[in-house]
C-alpha positions as CSV (number, residue, x, y, z in Angstrom):
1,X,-7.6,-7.8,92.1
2,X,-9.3,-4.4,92.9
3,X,-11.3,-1.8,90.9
4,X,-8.7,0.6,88.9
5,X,-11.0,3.8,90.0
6,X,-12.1,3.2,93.3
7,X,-9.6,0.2,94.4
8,X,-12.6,-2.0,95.7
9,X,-12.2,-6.0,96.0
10,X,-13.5,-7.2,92.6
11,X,-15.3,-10.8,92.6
12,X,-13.1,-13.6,90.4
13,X,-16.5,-14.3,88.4
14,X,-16.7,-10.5,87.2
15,X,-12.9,-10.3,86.7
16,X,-13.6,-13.7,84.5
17,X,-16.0,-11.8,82.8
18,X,-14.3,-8.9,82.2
19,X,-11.8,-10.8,79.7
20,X,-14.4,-10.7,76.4
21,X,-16.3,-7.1,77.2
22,X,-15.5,-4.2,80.1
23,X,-17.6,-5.3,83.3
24,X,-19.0,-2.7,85.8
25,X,-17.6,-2.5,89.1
26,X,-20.1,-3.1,92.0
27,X,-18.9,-0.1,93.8
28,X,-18.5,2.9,91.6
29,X,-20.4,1.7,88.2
30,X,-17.1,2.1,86.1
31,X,-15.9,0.1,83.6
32,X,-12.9,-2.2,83.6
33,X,-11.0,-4.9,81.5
34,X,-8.7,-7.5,82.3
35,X,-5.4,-7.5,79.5
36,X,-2.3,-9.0,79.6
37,X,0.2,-6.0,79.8
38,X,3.1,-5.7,78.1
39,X,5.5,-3.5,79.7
40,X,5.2,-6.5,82.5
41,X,5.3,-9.3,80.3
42,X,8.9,-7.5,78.2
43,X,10.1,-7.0,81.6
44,X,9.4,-10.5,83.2
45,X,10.8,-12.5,80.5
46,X,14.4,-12.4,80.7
47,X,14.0,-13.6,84.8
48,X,11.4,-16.7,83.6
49,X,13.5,-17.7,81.1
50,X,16.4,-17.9,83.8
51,X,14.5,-20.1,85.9
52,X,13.7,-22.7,83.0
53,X,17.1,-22.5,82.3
54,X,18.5,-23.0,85.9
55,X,15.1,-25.3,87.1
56,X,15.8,-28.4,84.9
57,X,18.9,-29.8,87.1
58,X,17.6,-28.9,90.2
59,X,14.5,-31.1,89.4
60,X,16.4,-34.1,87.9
61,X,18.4,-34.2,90.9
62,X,15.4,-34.3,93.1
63,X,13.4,-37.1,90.4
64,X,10.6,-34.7,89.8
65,X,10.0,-34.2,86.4
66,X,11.3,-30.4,84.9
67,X,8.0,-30.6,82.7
68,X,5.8,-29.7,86.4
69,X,8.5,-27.1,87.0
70,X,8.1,-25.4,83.7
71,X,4.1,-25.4,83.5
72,X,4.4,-24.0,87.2
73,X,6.4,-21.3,86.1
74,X,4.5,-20.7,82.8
75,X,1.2,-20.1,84.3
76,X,2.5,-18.1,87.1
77,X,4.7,-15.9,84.2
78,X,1.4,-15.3,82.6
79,X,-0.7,-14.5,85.6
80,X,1.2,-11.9,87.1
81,X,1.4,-10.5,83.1
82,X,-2.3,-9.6,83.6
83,X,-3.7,-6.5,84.5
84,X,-6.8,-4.3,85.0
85,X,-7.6,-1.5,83.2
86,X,-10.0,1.6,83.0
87,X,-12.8,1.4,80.2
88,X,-16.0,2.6,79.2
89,X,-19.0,0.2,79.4
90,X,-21.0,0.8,76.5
């Protein structure tokens, strides 16, 4: 992910960090947060739920169990829901 003011490469340990309290970035000293946006989560859900729906046979006819499928999908749903955004450090 990169800086929402000066779109530098953020480290995964500072973007980990940046989920309790806004973290500086290395580059330009501003703040930023990591949140799960909405807007992207409303819009994603309709297209996740398909694939639960349709992902069940597919992986029943191949012997996999659906359960992989879904956590799969889950946890790629919910990654692509998050988001940085500009904040004041304090």
């Amino acid at each position: 992910m990169k800086c929402p003011h000066c779109k530098s490469k953020l480290s995964f340990s500072s973007i980990k960090k940046s989920l309790r309290r806004p973290q500086p970035c290395n580059e330009c000293e501003e703040g930023y947060l990591l949140t799960l946006s909405m807007s992207r989560m409303l819009l994603l859900i309709l297209p996740v739920a398909f694939s639960l729906v349709m992902i069940r046979p597919i992986s029943l006819h191949w012997g996999i169990p659906p359960s992989i499928f879904t956590a799969l999908i889950v946890v790629l749903y919910g990654l692509s829901c998050l988001t940085l955004v500009k904040r004041s450090i304090r």
